[in-house]
N, C-alpha and C positions, 0 to 999 in steps of 0.2 A: 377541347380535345386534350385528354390529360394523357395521353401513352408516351409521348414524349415528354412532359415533366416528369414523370414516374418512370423513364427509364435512364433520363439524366439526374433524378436523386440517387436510383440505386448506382448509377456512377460516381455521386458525389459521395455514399458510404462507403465503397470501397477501393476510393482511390488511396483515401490517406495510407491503407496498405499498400497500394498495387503502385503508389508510388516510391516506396521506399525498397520495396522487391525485385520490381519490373526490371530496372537497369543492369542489378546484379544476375538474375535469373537470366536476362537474355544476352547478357556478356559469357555466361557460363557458358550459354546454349552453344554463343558463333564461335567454340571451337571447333567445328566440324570442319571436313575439307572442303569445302563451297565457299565457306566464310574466312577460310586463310587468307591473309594477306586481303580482303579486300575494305575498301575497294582499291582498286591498281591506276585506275583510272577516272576521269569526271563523271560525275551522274549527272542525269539529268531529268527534272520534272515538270512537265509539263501542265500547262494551265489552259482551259478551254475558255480562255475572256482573252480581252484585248488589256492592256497595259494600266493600268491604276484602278481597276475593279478589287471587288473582297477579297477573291481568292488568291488574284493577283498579289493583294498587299499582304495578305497570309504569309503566302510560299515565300515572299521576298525576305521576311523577315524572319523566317523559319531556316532559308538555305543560308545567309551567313554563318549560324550557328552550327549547323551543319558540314559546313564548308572547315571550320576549325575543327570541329572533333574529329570527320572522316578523313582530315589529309587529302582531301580530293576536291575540284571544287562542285558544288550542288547546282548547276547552272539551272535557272529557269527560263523557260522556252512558250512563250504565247503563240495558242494557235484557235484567236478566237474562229467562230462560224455560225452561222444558223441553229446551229445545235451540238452540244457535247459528244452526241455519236461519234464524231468521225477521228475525236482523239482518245475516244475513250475505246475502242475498237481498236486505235493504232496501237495503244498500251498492251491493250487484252492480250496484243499478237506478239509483243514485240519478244525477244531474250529473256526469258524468267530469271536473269542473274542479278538484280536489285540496282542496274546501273540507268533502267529508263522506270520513273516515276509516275504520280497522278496526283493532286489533287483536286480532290472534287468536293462537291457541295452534296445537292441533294439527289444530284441525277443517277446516281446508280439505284438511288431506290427506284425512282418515277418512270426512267427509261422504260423500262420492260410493258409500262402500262400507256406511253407516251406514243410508241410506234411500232407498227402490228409486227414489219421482220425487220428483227435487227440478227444480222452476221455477228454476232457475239451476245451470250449473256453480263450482264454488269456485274448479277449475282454471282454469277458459278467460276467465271472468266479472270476477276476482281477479286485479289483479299486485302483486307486492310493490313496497314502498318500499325496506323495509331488516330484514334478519333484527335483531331490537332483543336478547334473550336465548334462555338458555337455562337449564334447572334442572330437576335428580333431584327425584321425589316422595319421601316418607317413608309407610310403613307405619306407620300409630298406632292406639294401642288404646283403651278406657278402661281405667284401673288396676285398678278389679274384677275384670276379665277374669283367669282362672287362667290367663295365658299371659306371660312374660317374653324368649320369644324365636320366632323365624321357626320353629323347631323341636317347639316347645311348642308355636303355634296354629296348626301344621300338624296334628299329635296333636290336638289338639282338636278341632278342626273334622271332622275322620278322625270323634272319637268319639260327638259329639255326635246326640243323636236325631232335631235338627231344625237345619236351616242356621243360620249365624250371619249376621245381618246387616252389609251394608255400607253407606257412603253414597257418589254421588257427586256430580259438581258439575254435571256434564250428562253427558246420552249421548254416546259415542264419546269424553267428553274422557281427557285422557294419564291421569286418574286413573283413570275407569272400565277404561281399556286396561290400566295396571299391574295392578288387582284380576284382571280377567278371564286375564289369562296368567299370573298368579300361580294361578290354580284351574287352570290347562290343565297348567303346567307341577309343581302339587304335588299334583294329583291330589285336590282338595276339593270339595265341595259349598257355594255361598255365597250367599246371597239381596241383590238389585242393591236399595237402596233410593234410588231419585233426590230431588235438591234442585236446586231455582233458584238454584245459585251454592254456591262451599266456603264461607262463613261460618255458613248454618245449618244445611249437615252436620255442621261443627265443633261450633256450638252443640248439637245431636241426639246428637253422641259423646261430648261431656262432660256431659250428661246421664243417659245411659244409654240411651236409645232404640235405640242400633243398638253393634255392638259394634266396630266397626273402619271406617277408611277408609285410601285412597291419597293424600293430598295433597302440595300443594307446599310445599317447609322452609320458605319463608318463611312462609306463613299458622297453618302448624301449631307452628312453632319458638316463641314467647311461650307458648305450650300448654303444651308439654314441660318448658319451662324452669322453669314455675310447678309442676306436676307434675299437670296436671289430664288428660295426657293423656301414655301411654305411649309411647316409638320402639322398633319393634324392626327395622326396615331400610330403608334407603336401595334406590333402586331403580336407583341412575346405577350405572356401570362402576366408580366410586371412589369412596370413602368423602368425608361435604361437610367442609370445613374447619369448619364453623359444629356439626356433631353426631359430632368423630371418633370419640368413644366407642361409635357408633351403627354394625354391620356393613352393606356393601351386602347386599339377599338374597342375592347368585351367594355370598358369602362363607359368611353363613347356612347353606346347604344348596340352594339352587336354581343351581349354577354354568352353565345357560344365560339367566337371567332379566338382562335389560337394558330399561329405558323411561327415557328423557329426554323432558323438552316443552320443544316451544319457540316463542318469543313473535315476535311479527313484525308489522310494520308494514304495512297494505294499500289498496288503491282502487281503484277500478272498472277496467276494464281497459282503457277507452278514453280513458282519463285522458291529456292529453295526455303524450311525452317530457320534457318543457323543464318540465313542472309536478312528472313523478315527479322529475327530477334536481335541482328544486328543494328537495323537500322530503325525498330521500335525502341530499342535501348537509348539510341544518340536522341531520337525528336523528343521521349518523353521526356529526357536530362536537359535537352532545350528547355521544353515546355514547362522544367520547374526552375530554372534560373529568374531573377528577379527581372533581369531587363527584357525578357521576352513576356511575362506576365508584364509589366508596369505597360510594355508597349501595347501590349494587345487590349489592357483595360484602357488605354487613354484614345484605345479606335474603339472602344464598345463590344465589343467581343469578351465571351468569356472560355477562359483555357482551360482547357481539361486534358487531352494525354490519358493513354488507354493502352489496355493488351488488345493484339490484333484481334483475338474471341472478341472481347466487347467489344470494339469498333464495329465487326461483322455480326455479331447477335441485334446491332442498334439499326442496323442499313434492315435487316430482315424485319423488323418490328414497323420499323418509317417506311417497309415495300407493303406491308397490309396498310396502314394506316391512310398513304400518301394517294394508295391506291382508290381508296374509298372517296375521297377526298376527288380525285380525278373524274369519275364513274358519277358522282351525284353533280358536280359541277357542267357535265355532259361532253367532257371533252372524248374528242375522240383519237384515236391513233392513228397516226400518220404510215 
């Protein structure tokens, strides 16, 4: 699936400009009267996981820096659930004045294809701030499990009498998405076991309760490394620098399987200009300080930082793509 490496290289060409513009360009911009003086008061950004999840560790280490530049502090606010809907709807609705936040992964693309009525679009409702990351899931097992490779608990799963459970973190999220096109593409039987957020799927898999999940390197990587929990493929196009020992699947034996997620900064859609450029200005100045890049490569993530057009031209590219992706897989909408 190359739409997403081919639209994060043409990110990759023009960032080196768009970082050295962007900050100035949208400091010009937030002279407007909407972006006087703000902000006045706290922001706050809300995460749809429970506490030590991706996006979780994202926004935590995005809003201190945050919190210095804007004079105000960036609070984050966890409100995991069943599904991203119900904070992503609260945001859609909330003040368009840049003081309530989002970030999200992949679900503004997948929403729309995820559940037949949703009271808000992700697309039209939603604009970006700033694409913040990106990062492969890992396929992990527990060590019980008589499988050591993509090959083996493809064999297993083939043999077994009764499905092997999965966990995921929400519906439609990149994890669930990786499992599901890993069953379409390796020809498996797998039972979907949902969690309000990756930390107690993680807990569920190192127990024994479910035998496998898709998550993301960094929440699952302290796992692996202890040994409480097996890798047997990455799910990005390349193998991560943080588990090279670890094959992508395409490598494994699945060479059409590709899923990246990616994290991204958001607000209501009628959030004024001169407020979005305000506060794409402060994350992308985050996003190129060393200690925000050094932190995010040492969870496996890679930073990127974006004009809100690209952030919103890449969600509209990952709504065809993700979509396709959903529809062959056979899921259906809730």
């Amino acid at each position: 699936m190359p739409h997403l490496r081919l639209a994060l290289l043409r990110f990759a060409s023009a960032l080196a400009f768009t970082a050295l513009t962007a900050p100035l360009a949208a400091v010009a911009l937030a002279q407007g009267p909407a972006a006087q003086g703000f902000p006045t008061h706290p922001l706050r950004i809300l995460v749809p996981s429970a506490p030590g999840g991706t996006i979780d560790i994202i926004t935590r280490a995005l809003s201190q820096l945050l919190t210095e530049s804007l004079g105000q502090p960036a609070i984050v606010e966890n409100r995991p659930g069943s599904a991203t809907t119900v904070v992503e709807e609260y945001v859609a609705r909330a003040a368009p004045d840049g003081y309530t936040l989002l970030m999200t992964g992949t679900s503004r693309a997948t929403n729309p294809h995820m559940y037949a009525k949703l009271a808000y679009d992700p697309v039209r409702d939603l604009t970006g701030v700033s694409l913040v990351a990106t990062s492969g899931n890992v396929l992990i097992v527990n060590p019980s499990l008589p499988a050591k490779s993509v090959g083996e608990l493809i064999a297993l799963a083939k043999s077994s009498p009764t499905p092997l459970f999965y966990g995921t973190a929400a519906y439609g999220s990149s994890g669930h998405l990786a499992a599901e096109l890993f069953k379409q593409l390796a020809g498996v039987k797998l039972t979907q076991v949902p969690y309000k957020g990756a930390a107690p799927a993680i807990a569920d898999l190192i127990g024994g309760q479910i035998h496998m999940t898709f998550d993301n390197i960094p929440v699952a990587l302290p796992h692996i490394k202890s040994g409480r929990l097996r890798a047997l493929g990455v799910t990005s196009a390349r193998r991560s620098p943080l588990l090279p020992e670890v094959p992508t699947i395409a490598e494994a034996g699945l060479p059409d399987y590709e899923m990246t997620a990616m994290f991204g900064l958001t607000a209501p859609a009628r959030t004024p200009p001169e407020v979005i450029a305000r506060l794409n200005a402060e994350t992308v100045r985050a996003l190129q300080t060393p200690q925000l890049r050094e932190r995010f490569a040492s969870l496996g993530f890679d930073t990127v930082g974006s004009t809100p057009e690209e952030y919103n031209r890449l969600v509209a590219v990952e709504y065809k793509r993700l979509g396709k992706v959903i529809r062959e897989a056979g899921l259906k909408p809730r």
